[in-house]
C-alpha positions as CSV (number, residue, x, y, z in Angstrom):
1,X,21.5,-3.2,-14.5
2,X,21.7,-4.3,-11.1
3,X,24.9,-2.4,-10.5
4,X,23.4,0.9,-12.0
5,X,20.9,0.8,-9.5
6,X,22.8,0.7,-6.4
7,X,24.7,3.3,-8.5
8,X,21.9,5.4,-8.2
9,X,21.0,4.5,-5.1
10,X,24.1,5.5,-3.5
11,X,23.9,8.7,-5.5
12,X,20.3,9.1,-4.4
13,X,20.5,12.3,-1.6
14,X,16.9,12.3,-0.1
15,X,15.1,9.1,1.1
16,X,12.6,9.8,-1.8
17,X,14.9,9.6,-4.5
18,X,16.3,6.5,-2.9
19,X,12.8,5.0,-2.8
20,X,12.2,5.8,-5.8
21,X,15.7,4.4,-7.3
22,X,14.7,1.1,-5.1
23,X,11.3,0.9,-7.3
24,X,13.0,1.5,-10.3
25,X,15.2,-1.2,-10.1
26,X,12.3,-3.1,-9.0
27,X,10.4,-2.8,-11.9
28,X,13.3,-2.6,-14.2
């Protein structure tokens, strides 16, 4: 799960979208 979200995150092109994948893997 973890590694998905830094998946993301690295995917992530805006700052929101990278906020947004850091919340998600907060609450997930």
């Amino acid at each position: 799960m973890f590694k998905e979200a830094v998946a993301f995150k690295a995917a992530a092109i805006t700052p929101f979208e990278k906020e947004l994948a850091e919340l998600e893997a907060g609450t997930l």
